[in-house]
C-alpha positions in Angstrom: 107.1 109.2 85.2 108.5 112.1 87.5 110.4 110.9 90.4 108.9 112.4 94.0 110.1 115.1 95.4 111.1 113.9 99.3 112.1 116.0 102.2 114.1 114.9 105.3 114.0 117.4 108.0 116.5 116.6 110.4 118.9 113.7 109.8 121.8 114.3 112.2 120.2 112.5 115.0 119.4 109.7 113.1 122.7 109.7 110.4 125.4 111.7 111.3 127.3 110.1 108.3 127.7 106.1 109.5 124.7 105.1 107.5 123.6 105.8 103.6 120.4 107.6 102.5 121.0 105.8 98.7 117.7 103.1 99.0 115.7 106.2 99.9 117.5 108.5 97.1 117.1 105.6 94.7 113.1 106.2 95.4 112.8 109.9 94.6 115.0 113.2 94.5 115.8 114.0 97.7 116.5 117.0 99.7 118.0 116.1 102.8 118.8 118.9 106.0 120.8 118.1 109.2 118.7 120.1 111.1 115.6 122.4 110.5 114.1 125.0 112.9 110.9 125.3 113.4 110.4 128.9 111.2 111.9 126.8 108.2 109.5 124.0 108.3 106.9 125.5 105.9 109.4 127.0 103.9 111.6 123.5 103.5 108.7 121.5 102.7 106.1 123.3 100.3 107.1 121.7 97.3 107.7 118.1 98.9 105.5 115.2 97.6 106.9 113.0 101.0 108.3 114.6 104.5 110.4 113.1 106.6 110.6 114.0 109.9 112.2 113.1 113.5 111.4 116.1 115.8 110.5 118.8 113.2 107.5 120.0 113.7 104.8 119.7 110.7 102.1 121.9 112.2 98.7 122.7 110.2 100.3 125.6 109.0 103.1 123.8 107.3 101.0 121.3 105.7 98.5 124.2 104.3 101.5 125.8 102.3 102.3 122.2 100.6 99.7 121.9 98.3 101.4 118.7 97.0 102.4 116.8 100.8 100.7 113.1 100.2 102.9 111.8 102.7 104.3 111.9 106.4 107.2 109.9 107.4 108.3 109.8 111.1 111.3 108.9 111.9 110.9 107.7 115.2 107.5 105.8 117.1 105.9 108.6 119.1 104.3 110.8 116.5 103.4 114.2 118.4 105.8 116.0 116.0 103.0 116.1 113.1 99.1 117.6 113.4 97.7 114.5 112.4 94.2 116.2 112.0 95.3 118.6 109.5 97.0 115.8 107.7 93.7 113.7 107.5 91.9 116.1 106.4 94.3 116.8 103.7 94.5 113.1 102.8 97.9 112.8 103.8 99.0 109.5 104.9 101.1 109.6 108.5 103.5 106.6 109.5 105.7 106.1 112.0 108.4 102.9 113.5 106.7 101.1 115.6 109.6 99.4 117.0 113.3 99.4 116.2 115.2 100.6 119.4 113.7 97.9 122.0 117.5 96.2 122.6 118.8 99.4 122.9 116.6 101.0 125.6 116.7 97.6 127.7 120.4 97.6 127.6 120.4 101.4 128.9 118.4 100.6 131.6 120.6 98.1 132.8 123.5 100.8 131.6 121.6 103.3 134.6 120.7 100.7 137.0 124.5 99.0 136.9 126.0 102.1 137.1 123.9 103.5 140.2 124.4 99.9 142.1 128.5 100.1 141.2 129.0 103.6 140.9 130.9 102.7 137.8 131.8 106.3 137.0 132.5 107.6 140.2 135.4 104.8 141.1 136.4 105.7 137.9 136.8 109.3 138.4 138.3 108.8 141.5 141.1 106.6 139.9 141.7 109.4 137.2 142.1 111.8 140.7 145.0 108.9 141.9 142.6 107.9 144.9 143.4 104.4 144.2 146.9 105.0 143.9 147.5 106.6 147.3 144.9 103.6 148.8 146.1 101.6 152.0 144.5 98.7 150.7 144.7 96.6 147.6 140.5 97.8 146.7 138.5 100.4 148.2 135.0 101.8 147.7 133.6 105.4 148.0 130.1 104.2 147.7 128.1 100.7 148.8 128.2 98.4 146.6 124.3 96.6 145.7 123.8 93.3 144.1 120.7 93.3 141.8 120.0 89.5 142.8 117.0 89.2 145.0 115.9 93.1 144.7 112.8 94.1 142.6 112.3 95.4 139.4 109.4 97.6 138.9 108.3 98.3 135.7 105.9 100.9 134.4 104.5 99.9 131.2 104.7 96.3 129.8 105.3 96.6 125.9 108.2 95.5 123.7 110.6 97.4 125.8 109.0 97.0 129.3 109.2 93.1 128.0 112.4 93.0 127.3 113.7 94.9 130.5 111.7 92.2 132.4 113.7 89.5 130.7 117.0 91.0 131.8 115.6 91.5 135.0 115.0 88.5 135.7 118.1 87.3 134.2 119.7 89.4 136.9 117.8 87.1 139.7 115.7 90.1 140.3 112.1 89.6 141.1 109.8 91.7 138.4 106.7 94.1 139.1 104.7 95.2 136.5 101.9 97.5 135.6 100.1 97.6 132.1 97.2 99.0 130.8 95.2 97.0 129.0 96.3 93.4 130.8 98.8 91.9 128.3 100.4 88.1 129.2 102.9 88.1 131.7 105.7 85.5 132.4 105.6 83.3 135.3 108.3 85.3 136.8 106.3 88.5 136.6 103.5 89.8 138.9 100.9 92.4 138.2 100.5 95.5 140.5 99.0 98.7 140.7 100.7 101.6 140.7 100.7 101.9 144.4 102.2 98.8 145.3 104.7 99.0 142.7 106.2 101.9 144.1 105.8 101.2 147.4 107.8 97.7 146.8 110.2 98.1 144.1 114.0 98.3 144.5 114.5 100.0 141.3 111.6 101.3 139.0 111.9 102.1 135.2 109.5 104.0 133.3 108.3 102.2 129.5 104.7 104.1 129.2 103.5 106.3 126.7 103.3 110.3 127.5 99.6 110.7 127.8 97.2 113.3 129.6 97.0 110.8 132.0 100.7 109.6 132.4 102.2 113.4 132.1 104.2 113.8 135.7 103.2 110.2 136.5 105.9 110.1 138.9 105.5 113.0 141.3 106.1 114.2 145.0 102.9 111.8 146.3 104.6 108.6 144.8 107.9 109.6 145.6 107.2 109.6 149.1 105.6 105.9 148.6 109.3 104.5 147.3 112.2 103.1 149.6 115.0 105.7 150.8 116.9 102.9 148.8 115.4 102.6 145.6 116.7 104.3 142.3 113.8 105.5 139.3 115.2 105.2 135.7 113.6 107.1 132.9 114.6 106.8 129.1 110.9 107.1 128.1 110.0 110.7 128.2 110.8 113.6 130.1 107.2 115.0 131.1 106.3 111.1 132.8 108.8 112.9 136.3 107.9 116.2 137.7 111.8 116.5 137.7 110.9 119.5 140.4 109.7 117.0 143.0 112.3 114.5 141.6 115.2 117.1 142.2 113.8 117.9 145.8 113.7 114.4 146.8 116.8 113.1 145.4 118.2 116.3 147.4 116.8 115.5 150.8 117.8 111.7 150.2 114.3 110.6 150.3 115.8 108.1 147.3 119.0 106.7 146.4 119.4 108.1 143.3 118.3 108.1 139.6 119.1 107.4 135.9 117.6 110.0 133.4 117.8 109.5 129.9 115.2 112.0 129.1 114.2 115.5 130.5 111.8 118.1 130.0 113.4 120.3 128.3 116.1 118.9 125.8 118.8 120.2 125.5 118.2 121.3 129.2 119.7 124.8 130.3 123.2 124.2 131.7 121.7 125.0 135.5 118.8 122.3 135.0 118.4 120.9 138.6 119.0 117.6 138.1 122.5 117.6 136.1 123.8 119.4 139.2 122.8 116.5 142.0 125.7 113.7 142.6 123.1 110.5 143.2 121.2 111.6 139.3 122.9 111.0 136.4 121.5 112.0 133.1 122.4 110.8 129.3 121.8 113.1 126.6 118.7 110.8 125.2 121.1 108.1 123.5 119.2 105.1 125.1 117.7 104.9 121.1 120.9 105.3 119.2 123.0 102.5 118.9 124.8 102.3 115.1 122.3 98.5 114.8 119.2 100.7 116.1 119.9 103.3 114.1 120.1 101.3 111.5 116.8 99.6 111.6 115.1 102.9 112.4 116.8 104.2 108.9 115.6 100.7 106.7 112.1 101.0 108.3 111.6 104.3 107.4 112.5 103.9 103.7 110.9 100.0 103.4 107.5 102.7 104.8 108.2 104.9 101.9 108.6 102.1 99.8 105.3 100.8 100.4 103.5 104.2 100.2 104.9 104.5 96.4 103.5 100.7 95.8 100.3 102.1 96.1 100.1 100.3 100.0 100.5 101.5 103.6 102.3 100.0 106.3 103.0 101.5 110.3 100.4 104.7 109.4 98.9 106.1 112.4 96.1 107.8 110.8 
């Protein structure tokens, strides 16, 4: 029996060399490419039986020139990178990972949040520049210092990692807003809002929601103006939920305290992007995900999906 043919797309982001591809290679003949732009797509895949993908795009196009594709593996949960359509129609079986990173992007929340209440980086770039070498005192701060115990939490989106943010949250003594859609159970500790109130209310609000029609710019200038001149918004869902134009212009004129990005619009963003020039918004080059133990549960769920798919079963698909 001939071994499949299997594709992988782009696996720098996912392995830059710390973890082994040998239970997937044990599985089939693989072909595996750092990185592949989007003209090579079609090319790279026409003879694959299996396509693994993170952000390479598998547009109808590409799947029409692989007469032999029976399989779509993402490598990561949101799944926008493939037409599923054209891949239904084609009887090609679409997965995804559900859930791997949810530790990860909790603890970079907190990462954001800390910082932005300590100013970690800053008092640390000031000691590099011998600030608290030439100090009259003993300490000194540049910035306020805020306690997290007895502000509020707001979070947008209530799955695994709006869950798990609340459990931290709370572990922090902070008092936890919520909004979900459809109701899911809620702690004791948390209390169901709408949007509104959560905005208007919260100390800090993070953003766990899916990118939707109805979620794209979620945060704009109208709910902006609802949050404290003290409050922070953290992002490392996706870039389109902040009209980063409104978030640039409020974050200017102090309207807010400040924010943590882990996501933007445009990625990698153009070295003039707004927001990496503002001192109160500080941006991470979309790492909330990749930790080496995320990473590496990402990596065994994708292959334990291929595995299935070659047992004749289907697990994670999305079509």
């Amino acid at each position: 029996m001939s071994r499949p043919q299997i594709v992988i797309l782009d696996d720098y982001a996912l392995n830059p060399g710390d973890l082994s591809w040998q239970r997937l290679q044990d599985l089939g003949d693989c072909t595996i490419y750092d990185r592949t732009p989007p003209a090579d797509v079609a090319d790279r895949i026409q003879d694959a039986e299996i396509v693994l993908t993170n952000k390479g795009l598998v547009t109808r196009e590409a799947i029409a020139r692989a007469p032999n594709l029976r399989y779509v593996g993402v490598m990561a949960t949101g799944y926008n990178v493939v037409d599923i359509e054209a891949a239904a129609e084609k009887g090609i079986i679409v997965t995804n990972v559900p859930t791997y990173g949810t530790s990860s992007v909790a603890q970079m929340v907190f990462a954001h949040l800390l910082n932005l209440t300590q100013r970690v980086g800053d008092h640390s770039a000031a000691i590099h520049q011998g600030k608290w070498a030439a100090a009259a005192d003993w300490c000194y701060w540049d910035s306020p210092l805020i306690e997290l115990a007895g502000l509020t939490m707001g979070i947008v989106g209530f799955g695994r990692i709006g869950q798990a943010v609340a459990k931290l949250a709370d572990a922090f003594e902070m008092k936890v807003l919520a909004v979900t859609e459809p109701v899911v159970p809620v702690p004791d500790y948390v209390r169901l809002v709408d949007l509104d109130t959560l905005f208007r209310e919260s100390d800090a609000i993070t953003l766990h929601c899916p990118l939707t029609p109805q979620t794209d710019r979620l945060v704009n200038r109208e709910r902006l103006e609802k949050m404290k001149r003290t409050a922070f918004l953290i992002n490392t869902g996706r870039g389109p939920l902040v009209d980063e134009e409104a978030l640039a212009r409020a974050l200017g004129e102090q309207r807010i305290a400040g924010a943590g990005l882990d996501v933007l619009c445009q990625e990698p963003p153009p070295a003039d992007h707004p927001l990496t020039q503002l001192e109160n918004c500080f941006v991470t080059p979309h790492i909330a995900w990749a930790t080496a133990s995320s990473r590496r549960r990402l990596l065994d769920a994708v292959v334990d999906n291929v595995a299935a798919f070659l047992a004749g079963r289907t697990q994670n698909r999305v079509n």
